[in-house]
C-alpha positions in Angstrom: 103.7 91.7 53.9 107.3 91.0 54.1 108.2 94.5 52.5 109.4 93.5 49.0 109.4 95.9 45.7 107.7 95.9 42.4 111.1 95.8 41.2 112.4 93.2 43.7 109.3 90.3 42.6 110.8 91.2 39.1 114.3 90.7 38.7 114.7 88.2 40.9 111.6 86.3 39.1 109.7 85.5 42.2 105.9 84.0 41.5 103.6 81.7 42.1 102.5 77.9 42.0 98.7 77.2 41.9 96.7 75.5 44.3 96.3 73.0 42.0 97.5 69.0 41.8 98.9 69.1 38.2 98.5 72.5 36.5 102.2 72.6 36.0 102.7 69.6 34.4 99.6 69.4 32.0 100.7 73.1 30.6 104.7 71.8 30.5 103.5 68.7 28.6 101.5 70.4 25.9 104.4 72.5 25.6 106.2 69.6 24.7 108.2 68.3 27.4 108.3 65.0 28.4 107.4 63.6 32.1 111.3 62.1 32.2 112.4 65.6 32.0 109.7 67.3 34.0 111.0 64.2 36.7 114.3 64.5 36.1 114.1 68.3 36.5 112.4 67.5 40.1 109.4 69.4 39.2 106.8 66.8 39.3 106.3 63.4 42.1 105.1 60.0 41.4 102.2 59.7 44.0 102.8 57.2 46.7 101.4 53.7 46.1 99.8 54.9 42.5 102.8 54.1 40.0 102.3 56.3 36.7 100.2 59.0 38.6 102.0 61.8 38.5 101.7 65.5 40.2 103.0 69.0 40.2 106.0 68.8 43.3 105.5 72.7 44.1 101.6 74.0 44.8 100.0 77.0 46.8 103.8 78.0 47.1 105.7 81.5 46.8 108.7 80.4 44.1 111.9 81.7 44.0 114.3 80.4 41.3 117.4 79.6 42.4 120.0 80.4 40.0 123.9 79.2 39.1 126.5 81.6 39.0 126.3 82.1 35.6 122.4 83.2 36.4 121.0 80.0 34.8 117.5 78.5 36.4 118.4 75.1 37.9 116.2 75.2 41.1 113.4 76.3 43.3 112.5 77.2 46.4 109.0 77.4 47.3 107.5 79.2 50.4 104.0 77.6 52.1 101.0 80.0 51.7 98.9 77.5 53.8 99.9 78.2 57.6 98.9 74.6 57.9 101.4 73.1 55.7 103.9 71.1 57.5 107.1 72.1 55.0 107.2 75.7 55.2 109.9 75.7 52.6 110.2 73.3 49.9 113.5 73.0 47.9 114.2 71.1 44.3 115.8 67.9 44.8 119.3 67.4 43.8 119.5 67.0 39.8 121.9 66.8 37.4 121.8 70.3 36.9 121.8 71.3 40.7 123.5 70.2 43.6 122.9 72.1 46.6 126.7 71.7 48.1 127.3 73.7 44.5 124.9 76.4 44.3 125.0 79.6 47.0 121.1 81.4 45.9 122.2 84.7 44.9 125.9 84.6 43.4 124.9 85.8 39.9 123.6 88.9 41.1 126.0 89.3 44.2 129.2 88.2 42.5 130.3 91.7 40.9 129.5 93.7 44.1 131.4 91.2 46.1 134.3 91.7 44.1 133.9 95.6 44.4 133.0 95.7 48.1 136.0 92.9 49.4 133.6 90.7 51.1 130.6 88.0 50.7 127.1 88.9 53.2 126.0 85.1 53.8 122.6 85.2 55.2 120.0 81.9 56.3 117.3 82.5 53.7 115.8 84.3 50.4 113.3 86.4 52.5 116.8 87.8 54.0 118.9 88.4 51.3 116.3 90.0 48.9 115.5 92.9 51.4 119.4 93.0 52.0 119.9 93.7 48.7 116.3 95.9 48.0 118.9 98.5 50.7 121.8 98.0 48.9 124.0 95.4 50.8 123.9 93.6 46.7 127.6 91.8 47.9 124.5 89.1 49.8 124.5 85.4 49.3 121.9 82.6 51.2 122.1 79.3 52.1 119.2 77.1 50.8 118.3 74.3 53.6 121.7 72.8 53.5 125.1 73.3 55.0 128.1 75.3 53.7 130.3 73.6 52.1 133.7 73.5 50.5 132.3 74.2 47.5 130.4 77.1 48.6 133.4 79.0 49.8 135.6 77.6 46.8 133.1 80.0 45.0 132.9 83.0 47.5 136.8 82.9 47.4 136.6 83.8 43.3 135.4 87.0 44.4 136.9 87.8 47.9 138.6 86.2 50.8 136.3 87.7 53.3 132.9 86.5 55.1 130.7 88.4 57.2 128.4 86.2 59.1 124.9 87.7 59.5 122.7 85.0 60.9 119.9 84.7 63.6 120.9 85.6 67.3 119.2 82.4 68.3 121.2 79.1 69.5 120.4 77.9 66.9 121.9 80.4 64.9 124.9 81.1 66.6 125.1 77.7 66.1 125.1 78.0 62.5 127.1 81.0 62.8 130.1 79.4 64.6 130.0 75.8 63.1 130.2 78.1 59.0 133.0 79.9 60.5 135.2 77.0 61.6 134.3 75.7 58.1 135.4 79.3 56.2 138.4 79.4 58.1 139.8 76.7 57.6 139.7 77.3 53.6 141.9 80.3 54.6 139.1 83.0 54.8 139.0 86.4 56.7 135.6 86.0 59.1 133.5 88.8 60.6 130.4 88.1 62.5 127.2 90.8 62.6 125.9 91.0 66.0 121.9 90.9 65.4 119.6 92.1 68.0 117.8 89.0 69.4 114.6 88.0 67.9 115.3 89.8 65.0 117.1 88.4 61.8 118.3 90.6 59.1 114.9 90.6 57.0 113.5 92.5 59.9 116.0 95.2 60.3 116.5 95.5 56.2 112.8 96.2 56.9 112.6 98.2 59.8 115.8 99.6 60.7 118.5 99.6 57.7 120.2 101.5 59.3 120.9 99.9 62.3 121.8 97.1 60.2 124.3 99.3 58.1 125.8 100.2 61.4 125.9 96.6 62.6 127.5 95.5 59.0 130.2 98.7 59.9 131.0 97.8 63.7 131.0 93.9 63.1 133.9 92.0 64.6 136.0 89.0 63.9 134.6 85.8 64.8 136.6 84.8 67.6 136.0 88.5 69.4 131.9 88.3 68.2 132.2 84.5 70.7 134.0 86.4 73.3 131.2 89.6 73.1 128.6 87.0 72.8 129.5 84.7 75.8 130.8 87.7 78.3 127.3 89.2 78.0 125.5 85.5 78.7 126.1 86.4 82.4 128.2 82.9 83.2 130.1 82.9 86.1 134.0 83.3 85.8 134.3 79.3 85.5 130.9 78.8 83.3 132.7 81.5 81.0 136.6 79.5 80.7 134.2 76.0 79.7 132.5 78.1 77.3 135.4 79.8 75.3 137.3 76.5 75.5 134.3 74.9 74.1 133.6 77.6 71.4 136.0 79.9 70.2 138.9 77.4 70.8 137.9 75.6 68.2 137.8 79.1 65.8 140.8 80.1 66.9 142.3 76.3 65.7 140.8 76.9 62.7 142.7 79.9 61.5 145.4 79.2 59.1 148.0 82.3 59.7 150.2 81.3 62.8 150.3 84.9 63.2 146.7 85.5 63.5 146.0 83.0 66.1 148.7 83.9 68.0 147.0 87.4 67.6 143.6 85.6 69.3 145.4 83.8 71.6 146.5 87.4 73.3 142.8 88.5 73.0 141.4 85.5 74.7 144.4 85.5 77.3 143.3 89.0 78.0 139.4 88.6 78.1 140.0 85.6 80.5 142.3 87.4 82.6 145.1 84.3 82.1 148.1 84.1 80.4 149.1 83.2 76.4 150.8 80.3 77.3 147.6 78.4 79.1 145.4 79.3 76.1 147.8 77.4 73.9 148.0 75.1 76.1 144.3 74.5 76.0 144.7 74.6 72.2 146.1 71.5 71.4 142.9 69.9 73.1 140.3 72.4 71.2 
């Protein structure tokens, strides 16, 4: 239903986990693995209270592998198919093999066009970034239920110093979205925000409207003009508006690691705010 290619379920190897308690882990066993390693893989749970009873950890679930950089399977994620199921997505527990605040899903397909294009997509989920790359934005990258981390743009900055931002136009996304771009600046990266219709995310316009999203990717801004956008067009009074960019693109602008390009920001905000260079620094030193 969500829009996704014969060709898109293949080479990213997305299947299916049975509705079943141990199905898995009886067909893994008489293939010859052991439970340790089935555990220690975090494919299989003890049951609670029933020590030696073991289960399958993913059933009744849409699987996605997630993959290192070098495109080896060290994960899943698994997407309910029961409406009723209170964990709509289910990740792999950390491992030996996979630590989240490592693994970005995505980078061993995205990697080379990242390179080529100048710039990493980062998107919330692996519903977004498979129809983002089933349109040919391929330079995409997801999150998988954890925050971005040093690491994470350690590995983005391999390939390109830049980040666009495409994220829901919720508050709780432009949450996210601000919050990863303090983060990405301060490790010295270029940041561009895509300004997403509201209650859409980019699944929905990769679906729908690609391109509108194309356009939006063309026409997106830097971060701290994206707040500015985003805030003027929240309808706060002239006050309501000065608490709100001190609040949140202060704090971007403090992020940024070229003197000169603050100082470029600090003009832009000075501007947007009608005051003056000087009182934006000034307010600086607090953000």
């Amino acid at each position: 239903s969500r829009g996704l290619t014969p060709t898109t379920i293949h080479d990213w190897g997305i299947g299916y986990a049975p509705d079943n308690w141990r199905e898995l882990l009886e067909a893994l066993t008489k293939d010859g693995f052991t439970q340790r390693e089935l555990l220690d893989a975090g494919l299989i749970k003890e049951a609670d209270g029933k020590a030696g009873t073991w289960y399958d950890r993913f059933r009744n679930r849409l699987m996605f592998p997630i993959k290192d950089s070098a495109g080896r399977t060290v994960a899943f994620t698994g997407r309910a198919l029961d409406p009723n199921d209170q964990a709509k997505y289910l990740n792999s527990p950390e491992t030996e093999l996979y630590k989240k605040h490592e693994v970005l899903f995505g980078m061993d397909k995205a990697k080379d066009a990242i390179r080529t294009r100048g710039f990493t997509i980062l998107v919330e989920g692996q519903m977004d970034l498979l129809l983002l790359h089933q349109i040919g934005f391929n330079n995409t990258v997801a999150l998988s239920g954890t925050a971005l981390s040093k690491e994470h743009l350690s590995l983005m900055k391999r390939y390109a110093d830049n980040l666009m931002l495409a994220l829901d136009s919720d508050r709780a996304g432009l949450a996210a979205t601000a919050k990863n771009a303090i983060e990405a600046l301060r490790s010295g990266m270029k940041v561009k925000a895509v300004k997403m219709p509201a209650g859409k995310d980019p699944a929905d316009l990769a679906k729908e409207e690609p391109k509108t999203f194309t356009h939006l990717v063309a026409t997106a801004e830097p971060v701290v003009e994206f707040f500015l956008a985003v805030l003027a067009g929240a309808s706060l009074d002239a006050h309501k508006l000065v608490l709100a960019v001190e609040r949140v693109v202060l704090p971007l602008i403090t992020a940024i690691q070229s003197p000169l390009e603050r100082e470029h920001f600090v003009g832009i905000v000075a501007r947007a705010l009608g005051s003056t260079p000087d009182a934006v620094r000034g307010s600086l030193t607090k953000a």
